[in-house]
N, C-alpha and C positions, 0 to 999 in steps of 0.2 A: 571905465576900466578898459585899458588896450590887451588884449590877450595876441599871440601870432598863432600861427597855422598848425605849427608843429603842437604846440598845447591846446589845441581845440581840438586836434584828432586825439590825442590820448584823452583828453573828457569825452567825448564822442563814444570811442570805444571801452571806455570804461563803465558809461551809462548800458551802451547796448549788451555787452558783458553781464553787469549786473541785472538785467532785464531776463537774457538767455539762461543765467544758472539760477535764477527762482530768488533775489534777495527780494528779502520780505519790505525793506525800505522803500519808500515813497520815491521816487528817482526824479519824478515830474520838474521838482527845481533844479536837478541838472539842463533837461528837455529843454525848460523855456526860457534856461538862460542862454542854452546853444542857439537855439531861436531867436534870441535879444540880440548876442551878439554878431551870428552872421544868417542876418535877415534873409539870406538873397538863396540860402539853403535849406532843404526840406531836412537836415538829420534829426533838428530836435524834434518836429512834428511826428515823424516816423519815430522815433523812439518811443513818444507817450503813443504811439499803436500800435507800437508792439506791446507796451504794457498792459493797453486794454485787449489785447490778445490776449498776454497770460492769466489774466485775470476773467477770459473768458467772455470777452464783451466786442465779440466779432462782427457784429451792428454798428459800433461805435467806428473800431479800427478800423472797418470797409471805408466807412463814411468819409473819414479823415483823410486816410489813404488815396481813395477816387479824389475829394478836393485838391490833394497833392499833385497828382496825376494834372487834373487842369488847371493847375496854375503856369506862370512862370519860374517858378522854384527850380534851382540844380538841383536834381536828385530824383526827378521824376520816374530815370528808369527803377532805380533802387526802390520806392516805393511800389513801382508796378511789382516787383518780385516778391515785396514784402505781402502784396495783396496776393500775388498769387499762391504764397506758400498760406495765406487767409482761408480761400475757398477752398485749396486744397486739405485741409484740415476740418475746415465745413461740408467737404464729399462734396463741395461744385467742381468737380476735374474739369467738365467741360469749359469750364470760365477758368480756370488755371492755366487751360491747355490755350485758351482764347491771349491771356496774357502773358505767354511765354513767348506765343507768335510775333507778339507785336515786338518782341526786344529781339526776334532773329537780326541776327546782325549788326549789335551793337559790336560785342566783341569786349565788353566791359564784364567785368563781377556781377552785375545783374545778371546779364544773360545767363552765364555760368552757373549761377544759383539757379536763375528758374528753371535751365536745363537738368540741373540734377535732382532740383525737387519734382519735376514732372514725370522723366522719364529715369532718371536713375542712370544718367548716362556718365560716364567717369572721364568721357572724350569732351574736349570746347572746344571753340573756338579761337579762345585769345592762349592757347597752348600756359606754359609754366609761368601765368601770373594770377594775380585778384586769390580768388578765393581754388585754384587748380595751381597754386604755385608748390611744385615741389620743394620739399626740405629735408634735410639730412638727420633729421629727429628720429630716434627711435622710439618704437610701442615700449608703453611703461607697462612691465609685467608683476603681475600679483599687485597689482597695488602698488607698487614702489613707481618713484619717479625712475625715469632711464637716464641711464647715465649718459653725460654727454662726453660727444668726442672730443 
């Protein structure tokens, strides 16, 4: 099966989606088909550790994650972040704090995540893009969607 680039980030993102807001469904066969299909990147790995995250098996997901880390995989900074926002959930700050350093200066959406999972800091580096990209979206109040312009 040939898939392109543009429909592997919408599975991609819909897997780790599904992971962040709590579905109760199994996602794993998403994970190891993004895996199947593009070998040469860490997203589907990373996804099934984020799951054994939410599922609370932060032994597993380190494990994964570090393997990540030392392979040849794209994706390695985004796993670092992934771990770091790991121990920072398990109260190791000190090893959060250890793998935030290591992404100073990427200037990618990892960086940015681990900076603001560690310190809380609302300033990056890579200014209005990745995951610090301004949007013209308004807060949805009371529960209602906002309206758009």
């Amino acid at each position: 099966m040939k898939i392109d680039r543009a429909d592997m980030k919408l599975l991609i993102e819909a897997g780790y989606s599904g992971v962040m807001r709590g579905i109760d469904t199994d996602l794993t066969p998403i994970f190891e088909a993004i895996g199947e299909w593009m070998p040469q990147y860490a997203a589907g790995e990373i996804g099934i550790a984020l799951q054994e995250m939410v599922a609370g098996r932060f032994a597993e997901a380190d494990e994964r994650l570090t393997r990540i880390i030392g392979s040849d995989l794209e994706g390695r900074d985004e796993a670092r972040a992934i771990l770091a926002m790991c121990k920072s959930i398990e109260n190791e700050h000190d090893e959060a704090r250890r793998l935030q350093q290591e992404l100073k200066g990427t200037g990618g959406a990892a960086e940015a995540f681990t900076d603001l999972l560690v310190d809380g800091v609302p300033e990056t580096t890579q200014g209005n893009q990745g995951l610090a990209m301004a949007t013209d979206a308004e807060l949805a109040r009371g529960g209602q969607d906002a309206e758009r312009a």
